[in-house]
PyMOL Python script that loads the backbone (N, CA, C, O; Angstrom):
from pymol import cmd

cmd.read_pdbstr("""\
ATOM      1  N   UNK A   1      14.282  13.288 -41.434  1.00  0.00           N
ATOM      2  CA  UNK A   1      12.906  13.453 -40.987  1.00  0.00           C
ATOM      3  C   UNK A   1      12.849  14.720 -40.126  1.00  0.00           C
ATOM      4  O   UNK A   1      13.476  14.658 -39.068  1.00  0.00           O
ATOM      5  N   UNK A   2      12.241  15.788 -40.386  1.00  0.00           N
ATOM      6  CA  UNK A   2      11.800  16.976 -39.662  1.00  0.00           C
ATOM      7  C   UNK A   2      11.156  16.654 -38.631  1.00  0.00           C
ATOM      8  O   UNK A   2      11.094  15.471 -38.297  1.00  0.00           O
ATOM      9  N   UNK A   3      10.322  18.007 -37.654  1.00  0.00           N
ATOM     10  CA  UNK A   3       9.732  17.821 -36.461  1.00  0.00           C
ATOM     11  C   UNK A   3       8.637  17.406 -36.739  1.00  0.00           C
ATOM     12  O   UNK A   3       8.269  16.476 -36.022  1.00  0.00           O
ATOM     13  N   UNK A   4       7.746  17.819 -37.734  1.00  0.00           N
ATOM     14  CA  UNK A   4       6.538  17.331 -37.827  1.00  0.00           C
ATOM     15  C   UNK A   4       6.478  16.737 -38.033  1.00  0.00           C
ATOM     16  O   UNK A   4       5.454  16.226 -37.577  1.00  0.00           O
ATOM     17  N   UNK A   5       7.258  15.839 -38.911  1.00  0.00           N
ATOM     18  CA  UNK A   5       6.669  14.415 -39.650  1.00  0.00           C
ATOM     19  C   UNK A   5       6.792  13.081 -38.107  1.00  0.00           C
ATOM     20  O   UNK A   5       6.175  12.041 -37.872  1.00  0.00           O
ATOM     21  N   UNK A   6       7.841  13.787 -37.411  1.00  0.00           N
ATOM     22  CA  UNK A   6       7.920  12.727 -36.596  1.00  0.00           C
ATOM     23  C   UNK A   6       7.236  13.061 -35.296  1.00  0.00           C
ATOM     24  O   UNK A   6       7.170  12.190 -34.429  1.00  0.00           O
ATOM     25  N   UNK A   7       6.853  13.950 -35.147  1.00  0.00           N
ATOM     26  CA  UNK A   7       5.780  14.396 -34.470  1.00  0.00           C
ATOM     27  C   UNK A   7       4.022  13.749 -34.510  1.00  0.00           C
ATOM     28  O   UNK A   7       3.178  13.416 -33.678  1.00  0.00           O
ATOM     29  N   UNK A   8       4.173  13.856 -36.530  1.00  0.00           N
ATOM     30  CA  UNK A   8       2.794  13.365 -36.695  1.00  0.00           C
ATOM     31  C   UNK A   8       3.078  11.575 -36.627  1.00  0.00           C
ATOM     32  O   UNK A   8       2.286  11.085 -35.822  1.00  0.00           O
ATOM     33  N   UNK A   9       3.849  10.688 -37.162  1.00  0.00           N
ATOM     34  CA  UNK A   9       4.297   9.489 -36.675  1.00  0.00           C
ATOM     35  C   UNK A   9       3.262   9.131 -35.506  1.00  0.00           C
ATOM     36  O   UNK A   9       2.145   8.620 -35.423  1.00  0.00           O
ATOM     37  N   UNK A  10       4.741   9.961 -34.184  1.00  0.00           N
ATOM     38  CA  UNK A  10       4.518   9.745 -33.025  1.00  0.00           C
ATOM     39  C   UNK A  10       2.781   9.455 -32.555  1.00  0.00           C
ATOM     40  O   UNK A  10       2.200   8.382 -32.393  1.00  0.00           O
ATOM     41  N   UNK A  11       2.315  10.754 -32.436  1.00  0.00           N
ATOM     42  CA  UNK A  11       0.777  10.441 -32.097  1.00  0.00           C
ATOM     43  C   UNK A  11       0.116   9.531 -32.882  1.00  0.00           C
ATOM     44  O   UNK A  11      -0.902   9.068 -32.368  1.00  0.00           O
ATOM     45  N   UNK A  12       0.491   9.020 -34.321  1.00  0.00           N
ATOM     46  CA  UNK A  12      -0.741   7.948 -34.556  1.00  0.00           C
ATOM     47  C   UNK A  12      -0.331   7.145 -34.343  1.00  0.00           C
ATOM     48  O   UNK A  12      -1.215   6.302 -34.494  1.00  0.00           O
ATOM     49  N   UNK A  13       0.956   6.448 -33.893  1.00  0.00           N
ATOM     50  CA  UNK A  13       1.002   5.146 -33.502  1.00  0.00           C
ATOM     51  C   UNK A  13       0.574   5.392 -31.603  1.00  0.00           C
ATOM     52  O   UNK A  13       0.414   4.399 -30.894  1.00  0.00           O
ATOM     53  N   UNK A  14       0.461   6.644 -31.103  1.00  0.00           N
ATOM     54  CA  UNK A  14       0.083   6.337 -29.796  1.00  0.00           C
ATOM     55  C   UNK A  14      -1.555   6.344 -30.105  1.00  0.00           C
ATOM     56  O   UNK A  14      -2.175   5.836 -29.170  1.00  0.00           O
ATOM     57  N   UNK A  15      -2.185   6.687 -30.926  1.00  0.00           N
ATOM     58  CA  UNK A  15      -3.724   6.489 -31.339  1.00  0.00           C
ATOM     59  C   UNK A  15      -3.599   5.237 -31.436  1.00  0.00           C
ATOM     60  O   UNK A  15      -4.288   4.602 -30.638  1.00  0.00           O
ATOM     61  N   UNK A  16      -2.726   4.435 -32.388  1.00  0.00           N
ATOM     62  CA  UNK A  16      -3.011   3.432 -32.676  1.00  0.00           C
ATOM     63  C   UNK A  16      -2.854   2.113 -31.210  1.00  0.00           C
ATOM     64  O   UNK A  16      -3.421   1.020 -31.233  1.00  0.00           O
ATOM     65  N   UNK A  17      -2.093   2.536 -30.245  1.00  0.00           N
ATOM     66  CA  UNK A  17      -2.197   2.064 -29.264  1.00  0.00           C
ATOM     67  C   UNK A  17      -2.496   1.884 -28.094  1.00  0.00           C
ATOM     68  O   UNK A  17      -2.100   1.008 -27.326  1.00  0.00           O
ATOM     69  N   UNK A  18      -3.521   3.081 -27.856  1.00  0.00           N
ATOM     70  CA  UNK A  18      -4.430   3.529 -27.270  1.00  0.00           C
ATOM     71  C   UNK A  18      -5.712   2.688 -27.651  1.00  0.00           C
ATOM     72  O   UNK A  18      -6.416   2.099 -26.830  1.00  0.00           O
ATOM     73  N   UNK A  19      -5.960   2.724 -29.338  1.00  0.00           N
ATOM     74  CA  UNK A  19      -6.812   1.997 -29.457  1.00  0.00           C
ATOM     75  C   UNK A  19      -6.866   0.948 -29.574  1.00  0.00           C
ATOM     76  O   UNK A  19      -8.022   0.533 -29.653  1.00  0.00           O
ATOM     77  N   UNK A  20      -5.795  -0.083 -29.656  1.00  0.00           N
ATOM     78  CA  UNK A  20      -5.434  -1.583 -29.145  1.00  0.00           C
ATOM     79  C   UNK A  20      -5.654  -2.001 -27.994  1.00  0.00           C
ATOM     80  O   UNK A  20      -5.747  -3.224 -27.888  1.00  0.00           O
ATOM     81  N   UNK A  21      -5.840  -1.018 -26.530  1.00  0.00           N
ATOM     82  CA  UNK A  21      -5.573  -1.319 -25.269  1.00  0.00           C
ATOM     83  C   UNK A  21      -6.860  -1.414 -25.067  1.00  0.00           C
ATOM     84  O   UNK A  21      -7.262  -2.261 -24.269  1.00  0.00           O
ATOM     85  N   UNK A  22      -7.691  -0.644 -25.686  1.00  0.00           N
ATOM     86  CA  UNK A  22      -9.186  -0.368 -25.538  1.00  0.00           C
ATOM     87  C   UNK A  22     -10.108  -1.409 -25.995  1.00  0.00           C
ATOM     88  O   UNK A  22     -11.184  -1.563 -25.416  1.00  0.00           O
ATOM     89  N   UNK A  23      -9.786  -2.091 -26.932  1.00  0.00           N
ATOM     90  CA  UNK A  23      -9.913  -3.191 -27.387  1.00  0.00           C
ATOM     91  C   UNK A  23     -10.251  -4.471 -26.928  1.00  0.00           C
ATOM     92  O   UNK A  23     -11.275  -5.143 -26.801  1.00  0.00           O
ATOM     93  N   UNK A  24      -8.261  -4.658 -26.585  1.00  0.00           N
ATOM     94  CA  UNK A  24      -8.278  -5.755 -25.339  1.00  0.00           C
ATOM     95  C   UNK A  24      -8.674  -5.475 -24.209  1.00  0.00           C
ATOM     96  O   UNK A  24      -8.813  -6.446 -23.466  1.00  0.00           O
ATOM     97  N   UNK A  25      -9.057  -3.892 -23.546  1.00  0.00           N
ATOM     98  CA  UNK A  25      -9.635  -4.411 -22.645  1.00  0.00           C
ATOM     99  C   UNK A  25     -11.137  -5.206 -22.738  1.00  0.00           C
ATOM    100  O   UNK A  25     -11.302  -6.212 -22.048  1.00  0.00           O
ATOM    101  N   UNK A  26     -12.177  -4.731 -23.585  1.00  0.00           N
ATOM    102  CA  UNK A  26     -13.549  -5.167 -23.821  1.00  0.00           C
ATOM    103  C   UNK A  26     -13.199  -6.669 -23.952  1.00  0.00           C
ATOM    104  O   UNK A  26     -13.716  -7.518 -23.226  1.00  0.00           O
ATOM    105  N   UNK A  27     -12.268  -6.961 -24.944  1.00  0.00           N
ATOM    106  CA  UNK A  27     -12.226  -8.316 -25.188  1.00  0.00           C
ATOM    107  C   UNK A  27     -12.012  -9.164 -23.742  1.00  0.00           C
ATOM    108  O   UNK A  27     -12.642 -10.215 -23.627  1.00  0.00           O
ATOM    109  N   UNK A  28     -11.120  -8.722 -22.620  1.00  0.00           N
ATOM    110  CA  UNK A  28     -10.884  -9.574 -21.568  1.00  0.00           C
ATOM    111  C   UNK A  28     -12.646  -9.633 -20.764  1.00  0.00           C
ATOM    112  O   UNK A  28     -13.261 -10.634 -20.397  1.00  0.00           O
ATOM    113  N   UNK A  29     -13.036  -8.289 -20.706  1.00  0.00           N
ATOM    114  CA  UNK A  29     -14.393  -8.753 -19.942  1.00  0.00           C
ATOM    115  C   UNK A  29     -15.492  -9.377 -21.157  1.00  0.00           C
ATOM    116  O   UNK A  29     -16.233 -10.258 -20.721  1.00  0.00           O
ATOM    117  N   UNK A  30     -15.594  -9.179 -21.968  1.00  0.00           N
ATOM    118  CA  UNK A  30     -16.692 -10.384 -22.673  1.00  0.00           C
ATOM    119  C   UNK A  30     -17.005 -11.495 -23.262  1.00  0.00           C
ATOM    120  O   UNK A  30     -18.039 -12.143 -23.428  1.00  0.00           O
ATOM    121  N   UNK A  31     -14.822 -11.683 -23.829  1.00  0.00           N
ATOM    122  CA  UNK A  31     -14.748 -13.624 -23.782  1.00  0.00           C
ATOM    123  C   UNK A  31     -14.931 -14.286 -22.362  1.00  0.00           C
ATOM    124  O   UNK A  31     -15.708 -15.221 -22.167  1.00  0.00           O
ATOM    125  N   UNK A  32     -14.479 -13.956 -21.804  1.00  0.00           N
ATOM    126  CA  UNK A  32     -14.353 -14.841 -20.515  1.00  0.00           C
ATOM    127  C   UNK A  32     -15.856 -15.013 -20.073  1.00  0.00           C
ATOM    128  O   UNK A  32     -16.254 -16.095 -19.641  1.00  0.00           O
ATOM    129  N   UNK A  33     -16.578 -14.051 -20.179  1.00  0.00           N
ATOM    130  CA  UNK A  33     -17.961 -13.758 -19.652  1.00  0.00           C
ATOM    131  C   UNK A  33     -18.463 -15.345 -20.460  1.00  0.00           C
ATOM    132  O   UNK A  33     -18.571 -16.344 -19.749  1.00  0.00           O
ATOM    133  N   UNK A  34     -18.734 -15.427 -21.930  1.00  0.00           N
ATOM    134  CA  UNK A  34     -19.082 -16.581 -22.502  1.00  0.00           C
ATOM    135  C   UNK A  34     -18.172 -18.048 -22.366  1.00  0.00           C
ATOM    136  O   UNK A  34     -18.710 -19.154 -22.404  1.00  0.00           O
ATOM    137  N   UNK A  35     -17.100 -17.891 -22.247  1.00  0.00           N
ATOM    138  CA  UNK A  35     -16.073 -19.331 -21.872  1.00  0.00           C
ATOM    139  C   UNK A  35     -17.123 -19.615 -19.853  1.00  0.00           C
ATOM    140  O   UNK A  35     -18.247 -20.118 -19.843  1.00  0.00           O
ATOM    141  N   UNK A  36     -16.818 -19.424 -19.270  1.00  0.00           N
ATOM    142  CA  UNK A  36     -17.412 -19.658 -18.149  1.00  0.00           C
ATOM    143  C   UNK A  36     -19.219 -19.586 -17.956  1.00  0.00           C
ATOM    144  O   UNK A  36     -19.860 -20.075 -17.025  1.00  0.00           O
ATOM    145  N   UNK A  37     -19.561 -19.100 -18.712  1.00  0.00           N
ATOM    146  CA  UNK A  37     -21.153 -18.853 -19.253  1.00  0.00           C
ATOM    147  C   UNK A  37     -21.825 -18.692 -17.929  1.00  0.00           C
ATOM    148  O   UNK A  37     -22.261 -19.614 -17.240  1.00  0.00           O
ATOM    149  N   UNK A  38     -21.863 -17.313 -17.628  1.00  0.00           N
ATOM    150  CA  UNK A  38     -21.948 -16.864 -15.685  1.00  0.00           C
ATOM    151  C   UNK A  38     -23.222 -15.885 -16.835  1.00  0.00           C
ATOM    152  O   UNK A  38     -24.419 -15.913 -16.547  1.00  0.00           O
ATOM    153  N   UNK A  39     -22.808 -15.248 -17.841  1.00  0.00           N
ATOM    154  CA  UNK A  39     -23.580 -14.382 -18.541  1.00  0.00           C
ATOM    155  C   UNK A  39     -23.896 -12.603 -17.730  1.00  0.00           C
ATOM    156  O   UNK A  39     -24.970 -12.028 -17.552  1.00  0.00           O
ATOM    157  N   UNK A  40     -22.583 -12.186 -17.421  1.00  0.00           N
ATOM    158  CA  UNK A  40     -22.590 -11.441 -16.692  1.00  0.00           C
ATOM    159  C   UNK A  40     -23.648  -9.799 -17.693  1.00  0.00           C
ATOM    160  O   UNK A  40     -24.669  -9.184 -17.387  1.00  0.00           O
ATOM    161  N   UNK A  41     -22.737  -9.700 -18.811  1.00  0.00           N
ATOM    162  CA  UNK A  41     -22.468  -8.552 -19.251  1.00  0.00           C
ATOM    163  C   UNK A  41     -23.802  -9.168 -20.526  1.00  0.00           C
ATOM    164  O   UNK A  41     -23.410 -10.192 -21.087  1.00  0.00           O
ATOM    165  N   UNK A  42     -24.991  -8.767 -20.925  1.00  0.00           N
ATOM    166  CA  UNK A  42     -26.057  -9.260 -21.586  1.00  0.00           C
ATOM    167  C   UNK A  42     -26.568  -8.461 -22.320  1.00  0.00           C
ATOM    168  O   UNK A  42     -27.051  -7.583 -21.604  1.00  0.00           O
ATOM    169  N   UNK A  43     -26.821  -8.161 -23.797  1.00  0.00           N
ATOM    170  CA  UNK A  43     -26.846  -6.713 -24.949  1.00  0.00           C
ATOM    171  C   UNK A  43     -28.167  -7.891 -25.647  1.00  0.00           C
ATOM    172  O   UNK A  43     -28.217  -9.066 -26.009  1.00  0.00           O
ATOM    173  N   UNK A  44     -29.038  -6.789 -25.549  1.00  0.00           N
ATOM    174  CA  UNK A  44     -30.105  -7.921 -25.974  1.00  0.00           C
ATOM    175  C   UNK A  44     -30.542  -7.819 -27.559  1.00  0.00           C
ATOM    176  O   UNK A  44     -31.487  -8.437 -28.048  1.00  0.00           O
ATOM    177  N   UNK A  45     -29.843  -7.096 -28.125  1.00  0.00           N
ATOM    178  CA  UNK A  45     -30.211  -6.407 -29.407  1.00  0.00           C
ATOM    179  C   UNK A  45     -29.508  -6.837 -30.321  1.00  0.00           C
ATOM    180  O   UNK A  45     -29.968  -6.812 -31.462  1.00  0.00           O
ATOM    181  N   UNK A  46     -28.003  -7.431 -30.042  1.00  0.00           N
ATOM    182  CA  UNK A  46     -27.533  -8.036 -31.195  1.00  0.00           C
ATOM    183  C   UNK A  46     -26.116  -8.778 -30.056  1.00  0.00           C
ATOM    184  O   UNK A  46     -25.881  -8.351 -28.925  1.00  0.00           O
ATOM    185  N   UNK A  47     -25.472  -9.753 -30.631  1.00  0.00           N
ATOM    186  CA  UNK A  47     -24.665 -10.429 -30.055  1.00  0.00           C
ATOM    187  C   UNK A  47     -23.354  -9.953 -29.663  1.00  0.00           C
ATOM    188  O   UNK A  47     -22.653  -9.163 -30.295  1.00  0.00           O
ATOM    189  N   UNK A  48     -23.023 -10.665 -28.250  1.00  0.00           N
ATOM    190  CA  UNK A  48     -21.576  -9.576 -27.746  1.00  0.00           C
ATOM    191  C   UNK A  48     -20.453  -9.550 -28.885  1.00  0.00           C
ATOM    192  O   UNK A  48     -19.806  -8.504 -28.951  1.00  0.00           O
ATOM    193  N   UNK A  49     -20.243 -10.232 -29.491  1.00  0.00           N
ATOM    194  CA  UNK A  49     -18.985 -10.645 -30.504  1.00  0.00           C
ATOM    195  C   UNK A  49     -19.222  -9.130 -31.444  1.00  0.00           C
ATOM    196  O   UNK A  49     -18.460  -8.322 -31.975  1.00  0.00           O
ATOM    197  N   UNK A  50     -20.294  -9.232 -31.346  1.00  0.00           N
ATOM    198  CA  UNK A  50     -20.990  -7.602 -32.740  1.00  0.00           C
ATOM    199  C   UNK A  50     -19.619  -6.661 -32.302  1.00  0.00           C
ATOM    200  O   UNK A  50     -18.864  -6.205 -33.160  1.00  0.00           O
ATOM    201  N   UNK A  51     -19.447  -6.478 -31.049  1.00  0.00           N
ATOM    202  CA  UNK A  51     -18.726  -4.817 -30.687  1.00  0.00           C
ATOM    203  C   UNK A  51     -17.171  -5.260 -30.780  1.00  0.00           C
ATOM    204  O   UNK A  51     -16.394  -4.383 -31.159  1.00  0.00           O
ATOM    205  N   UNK A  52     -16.573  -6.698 -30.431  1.00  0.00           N
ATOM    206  CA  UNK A  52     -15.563  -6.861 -31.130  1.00  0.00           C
ATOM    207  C   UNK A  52     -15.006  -6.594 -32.709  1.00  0.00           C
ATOM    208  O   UNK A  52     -13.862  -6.922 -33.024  1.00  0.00           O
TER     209      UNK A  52
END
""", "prot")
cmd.dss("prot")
cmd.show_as("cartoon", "prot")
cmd.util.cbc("prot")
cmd.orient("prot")
C-alpha cells in the first residue's frame, strides 16, 4: 500500500468517525428528552426522530 492510498483510507474512516460522534451526540440530547418527557428540545414541523 503506497502513501496515498493509505493516506486516503486514513481520512475517511476519520470522516467516518467524526460523523458517528456527531450523531451520538444529537441522539444523547433527544432520546432522553422523550424517555423522561420534560420536552425540552421541540421542532414543530416534523418529528424529532426525522433528524436521526
Amino acid at each position: 500500500m503506497d502513501y496515498d492510498t493509505a493516506h486516503t483510507r486514513t481520512n475517511n474512516i476519520r470522516k467516518f468517525y467524526k460523523s458517528l460522534f456527531i450523531f451520538a451526540l444529537f441522539a444523547v440530547l433527544i432520546i432522553p428528552d422523550d424517555i423522561f418527557g420534560e420536552k425540552m428540545i421541540s421542532f414543530h414541523w416534523f418529528d424529532r426522530y426525522t433528524i436521526l
